[in-house]
C-alpha positions in Angstrom: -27.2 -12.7 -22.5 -27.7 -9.4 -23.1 -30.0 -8.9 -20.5 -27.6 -9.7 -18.1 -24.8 -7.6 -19.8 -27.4 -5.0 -18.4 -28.0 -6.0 -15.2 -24.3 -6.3 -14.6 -23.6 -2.5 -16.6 -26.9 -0.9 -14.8 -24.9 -2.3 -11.1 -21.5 -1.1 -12.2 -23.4 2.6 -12.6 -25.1 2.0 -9.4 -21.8 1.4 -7.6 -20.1 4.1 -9.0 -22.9 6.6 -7.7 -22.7 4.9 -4.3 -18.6 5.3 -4.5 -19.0 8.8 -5.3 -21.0 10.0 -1.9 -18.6 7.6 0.3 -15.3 8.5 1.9 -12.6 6.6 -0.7 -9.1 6.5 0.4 -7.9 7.8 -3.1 -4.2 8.9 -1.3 -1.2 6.6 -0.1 1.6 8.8 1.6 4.5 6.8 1.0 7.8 7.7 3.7 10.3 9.8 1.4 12.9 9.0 3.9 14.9 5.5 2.6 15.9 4.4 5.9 12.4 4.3 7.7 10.1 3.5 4.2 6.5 2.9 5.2 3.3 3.9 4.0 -0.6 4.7 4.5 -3.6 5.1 2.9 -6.2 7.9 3.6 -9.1 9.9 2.3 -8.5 11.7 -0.7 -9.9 15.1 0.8 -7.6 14.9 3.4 -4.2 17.2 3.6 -0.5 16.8 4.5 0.1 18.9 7.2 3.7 18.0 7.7 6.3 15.3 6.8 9.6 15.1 8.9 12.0 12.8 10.1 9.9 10.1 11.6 12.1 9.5 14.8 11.6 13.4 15.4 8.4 15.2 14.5 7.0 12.4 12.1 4.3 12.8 9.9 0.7 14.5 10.2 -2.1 14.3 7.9 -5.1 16.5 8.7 -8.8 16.5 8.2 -8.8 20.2 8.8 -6.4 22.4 9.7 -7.6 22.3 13.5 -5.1 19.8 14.7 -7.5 17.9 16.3 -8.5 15.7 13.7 -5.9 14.0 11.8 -3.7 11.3 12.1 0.2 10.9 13.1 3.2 8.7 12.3 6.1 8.1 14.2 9.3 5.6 14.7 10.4 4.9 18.8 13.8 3.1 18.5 14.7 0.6 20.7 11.7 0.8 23.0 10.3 -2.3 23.6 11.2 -5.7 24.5 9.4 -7.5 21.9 9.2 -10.5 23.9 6.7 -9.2 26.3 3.1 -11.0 26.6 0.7 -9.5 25.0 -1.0 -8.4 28.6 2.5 -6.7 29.2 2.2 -4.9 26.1 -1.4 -3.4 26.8 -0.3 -2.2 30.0 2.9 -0.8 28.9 0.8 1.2 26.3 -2.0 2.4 28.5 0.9 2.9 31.0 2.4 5.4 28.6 -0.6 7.2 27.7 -1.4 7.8 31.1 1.8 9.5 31.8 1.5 11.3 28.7 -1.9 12.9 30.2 -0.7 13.5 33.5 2.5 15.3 32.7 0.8 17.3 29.4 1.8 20.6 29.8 0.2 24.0 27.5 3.8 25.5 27.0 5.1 21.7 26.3 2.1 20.5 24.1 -0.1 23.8 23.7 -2.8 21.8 26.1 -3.5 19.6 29.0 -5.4 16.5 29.4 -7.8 15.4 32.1 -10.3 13.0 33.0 -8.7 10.2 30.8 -10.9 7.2 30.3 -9.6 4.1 28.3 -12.6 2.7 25.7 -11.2 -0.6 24.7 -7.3 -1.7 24.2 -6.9 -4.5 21.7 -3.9 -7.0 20.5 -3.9 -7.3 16.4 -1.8 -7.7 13.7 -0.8 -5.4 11.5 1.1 -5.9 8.0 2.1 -8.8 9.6 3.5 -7.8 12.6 1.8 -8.0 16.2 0.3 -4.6 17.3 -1.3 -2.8 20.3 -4.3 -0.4 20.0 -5.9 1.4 22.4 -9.3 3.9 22.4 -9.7 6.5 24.9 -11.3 9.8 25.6 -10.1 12.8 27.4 -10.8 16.6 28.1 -8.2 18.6 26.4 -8.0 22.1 27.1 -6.4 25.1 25.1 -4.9 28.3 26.5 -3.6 29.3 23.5 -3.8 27.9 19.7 -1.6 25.4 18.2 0.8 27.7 16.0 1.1 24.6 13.5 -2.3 24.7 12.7 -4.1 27.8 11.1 -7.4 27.2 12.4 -6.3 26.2 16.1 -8.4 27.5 18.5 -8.6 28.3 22.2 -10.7 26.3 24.7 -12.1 22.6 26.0 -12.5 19.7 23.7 -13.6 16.0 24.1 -11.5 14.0 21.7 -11.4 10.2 20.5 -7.9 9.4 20.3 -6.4 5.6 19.2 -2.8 5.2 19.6 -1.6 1.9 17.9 2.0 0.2 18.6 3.4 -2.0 15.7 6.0 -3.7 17.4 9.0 -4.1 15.0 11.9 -6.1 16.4 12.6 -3.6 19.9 11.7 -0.8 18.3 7.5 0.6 17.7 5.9 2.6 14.9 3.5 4.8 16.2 0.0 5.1 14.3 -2.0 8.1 16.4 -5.3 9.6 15.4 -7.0 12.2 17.2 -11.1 13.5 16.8 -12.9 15.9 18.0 -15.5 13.3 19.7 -18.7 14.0 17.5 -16.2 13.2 14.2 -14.9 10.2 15.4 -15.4 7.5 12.8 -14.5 4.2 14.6 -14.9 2.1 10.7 -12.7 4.9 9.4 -10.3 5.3 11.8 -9.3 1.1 11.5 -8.7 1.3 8.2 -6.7 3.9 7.9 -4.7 2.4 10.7 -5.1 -1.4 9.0 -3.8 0.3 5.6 -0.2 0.7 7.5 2.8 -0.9 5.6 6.4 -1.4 6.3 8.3 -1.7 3.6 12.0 -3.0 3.0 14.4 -0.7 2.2 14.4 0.3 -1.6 11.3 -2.4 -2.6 9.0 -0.7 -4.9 5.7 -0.6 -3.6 2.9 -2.1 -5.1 -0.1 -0.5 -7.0 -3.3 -1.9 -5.7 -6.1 -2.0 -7.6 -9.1 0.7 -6.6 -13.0 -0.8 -5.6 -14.2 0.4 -9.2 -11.3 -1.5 -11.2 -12.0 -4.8 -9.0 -15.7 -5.2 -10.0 -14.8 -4.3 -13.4 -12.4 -7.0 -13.5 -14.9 -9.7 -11.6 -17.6 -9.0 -14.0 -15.6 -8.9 -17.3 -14.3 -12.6 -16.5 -17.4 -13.5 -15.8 -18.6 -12.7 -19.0 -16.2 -13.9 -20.9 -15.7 -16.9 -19.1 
């Protein structure tokens, strides 16, 4: 028995080492605003950028302070017509992307997009509800910086952008993320976009338990029966 005990303590030691040299999500922003509650789950080394209304200028949270890395959250009321197939809905998405490319503008958006290539675009579920989710790549190019963003720079970039619809009665929350192409992380990226939550009005929301408190649990009742 106590050989075991040690086997189980020397593998609790050896996945807290391995935990500490991954990426954990060790932040959940959770929606201040009571009408349009939600939240999200990202790395802990990653910073709020800003946090407005979420049928305005929504909310950014930031890798860097580049703007190019990060990932956004918005609400689109009445928008959809939730009854559309879910081949309707892929088009309808990569119809609006498109447009958004075509008619970017650098006194608009601070750059333009070209040469716009869709990846993959996926149906899923999401907290529940059905959701849209599309990959692409783009050149995006900067006359000028982004004045939100303190280390915005001029010039071309390839990003990896998702955009993911979670269709909500007619209206769609917006989950965007945006990398520079060589620091996209496609494992990453879902789960910060799988972590999504709506939340009714006023419900507390849960505390879930971390990776290290989980095998701490499973291995205590399994000692003790």
């Amino acid at each position: 028995m106590i050989f075991f005990v040690k086997i189980i303590l020397f593998f609790l030691v050896f996945v807290a080492v391995v935990g500490l040299n991954t990426d954990v999500f060790g932040e959940i922003f959770i929606n201040p605003e009571k009408e349009f509650p939600f939240s999200i789950e990202y790395p802990s080394n990653w910073n709020i950028t800003f946090s407005k209304s979420v049928i305005n200028d929504g909310v950014m949270i930031d890798s860097d302070e580049t703007g190019r890395n990060g990932i956004w959250i918005g609400l689109w009321q009445d928008y959809v017509d939730p009854n559309l197939s879910d081949i309707e809905l892929k088009w309808f998405l990569k119809d609006h992307i498109s447009y958004y490319c075509q008619n970017s503008t650098f006194e608009k958006d601070f750059g333009q997009c070209t040469d716009l290539e869709f990846q993959d675009t996926t149906i899923l579920e999401i907290d529940g509800f059905r959701a849209v989710t599309s990959i692409q790549k783009y050149t995006w190019e900067m006359e000028s910086t982004d004045p939100r963003f303190s280390d915005s720079t001029k010039g071309t970039f390839y990003p990896i952008d998702t955009l993911t619809w979670i269709i909500f009665d007619d209206d769609i929350w917006i989950v965007a993320t945006t990398n520079d192409a060589d620091k996209f992380d496609k494992t990453q990226t879902f789960e910060i976009v799988n972590s999504f939550k709506i939340k009714p009005e006023n419900s507390p929301l849960p505390q879930t338990e971390s990776w290290f408190d989980y095998i701490i649990t499973f291995f205590t009742r399994l000692i003790h029966g």
